[in-house]
C-alpha positions as CSV (number, residue, x, y, z in Angstrom):
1,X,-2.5,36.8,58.1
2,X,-0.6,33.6,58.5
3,X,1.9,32.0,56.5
4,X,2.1,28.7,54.4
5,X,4.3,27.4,52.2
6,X,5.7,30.8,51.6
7,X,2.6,32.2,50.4
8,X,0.6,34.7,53.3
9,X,-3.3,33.8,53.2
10,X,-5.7,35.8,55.4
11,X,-7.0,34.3,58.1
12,X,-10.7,33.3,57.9
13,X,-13.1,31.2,58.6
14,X,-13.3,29.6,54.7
15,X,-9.1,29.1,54.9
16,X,-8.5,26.2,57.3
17,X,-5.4,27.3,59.3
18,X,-3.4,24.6,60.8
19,X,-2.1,25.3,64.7
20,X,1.2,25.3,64.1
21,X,0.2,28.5,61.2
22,X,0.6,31.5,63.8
23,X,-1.3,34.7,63.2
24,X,0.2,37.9,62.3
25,X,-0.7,41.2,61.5
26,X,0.7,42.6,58.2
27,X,0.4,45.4,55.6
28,X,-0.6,43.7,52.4
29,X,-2.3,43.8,48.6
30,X,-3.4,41.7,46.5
31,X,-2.4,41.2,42.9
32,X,-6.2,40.3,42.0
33,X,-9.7,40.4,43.4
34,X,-9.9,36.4,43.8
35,X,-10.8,33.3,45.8
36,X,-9.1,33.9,49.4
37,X,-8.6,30.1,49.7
38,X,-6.6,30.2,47.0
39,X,-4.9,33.4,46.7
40,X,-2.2,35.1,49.0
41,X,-1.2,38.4,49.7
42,X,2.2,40.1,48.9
43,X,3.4,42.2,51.7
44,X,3.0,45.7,50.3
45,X,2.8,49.5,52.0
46,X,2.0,50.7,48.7
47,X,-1.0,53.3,49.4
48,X,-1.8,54.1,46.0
49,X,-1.8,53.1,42.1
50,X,1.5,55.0,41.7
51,X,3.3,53.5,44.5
52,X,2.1,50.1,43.1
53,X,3.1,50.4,39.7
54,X,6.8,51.1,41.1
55,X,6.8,48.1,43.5
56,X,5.8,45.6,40.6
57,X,8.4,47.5,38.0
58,X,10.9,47.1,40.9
59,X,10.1,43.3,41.8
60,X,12.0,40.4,40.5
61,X,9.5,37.4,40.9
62,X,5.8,37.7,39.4
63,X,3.5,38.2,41.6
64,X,0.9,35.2,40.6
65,X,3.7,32.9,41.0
66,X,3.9,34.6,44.7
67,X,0.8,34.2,45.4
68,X,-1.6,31.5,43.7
69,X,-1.7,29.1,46.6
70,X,-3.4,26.2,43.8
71,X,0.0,26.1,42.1
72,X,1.8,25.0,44.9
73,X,-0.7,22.5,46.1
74,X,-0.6,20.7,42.9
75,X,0.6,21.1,38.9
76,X,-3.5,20.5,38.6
77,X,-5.3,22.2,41.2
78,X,-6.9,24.4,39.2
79,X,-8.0,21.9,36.7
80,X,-9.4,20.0,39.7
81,X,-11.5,23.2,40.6
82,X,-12.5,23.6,37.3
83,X,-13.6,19.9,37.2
84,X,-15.8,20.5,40.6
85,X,-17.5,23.6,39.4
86,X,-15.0,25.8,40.7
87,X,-15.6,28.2,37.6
């Protein structure tokens, strides 16, 4: 995982990680099955649906607002992917 603009992304070879974007390991889900270059993580030792359920019921902050990376890239990302054939 690395970090960027508070949003952890996986590190792969379709995310472009910058060099000053260190690489750590970290216990993580994911809200939704999705595009990794636009979706992070939320750091999470949930192990199964139960323990889940209580972390979200628990959490103040939504998790897509955590973790959709478009929405802090621009107030139209998305609409720029879906303009490119994104979807």
């Amino acid at each position: 995982m690395f970090e960027r603009d508070g949003i952890l992304l996986a590190d792969s070879p379709v995310v472009t990680r910058d060099e000053d974007e260190p690489v750590f390991g970290a216990m993580v889900r994911y809200r939704t099955v999705g595009d990794m270059s636009c979706t992070g993580a939320v750091e999470s030792a949930a192990a199964t649906i139960g323990e889940v359920i209580t972390e979200i019921a628990a959490t103040r902050i939504t998790e897509r607002g955590q973790t959709r990376a478009d929405d802090r890239a621009s107030e139209a990302a998305m609409e720029d992917r879906k303009r490119e054939g994104y979807f």
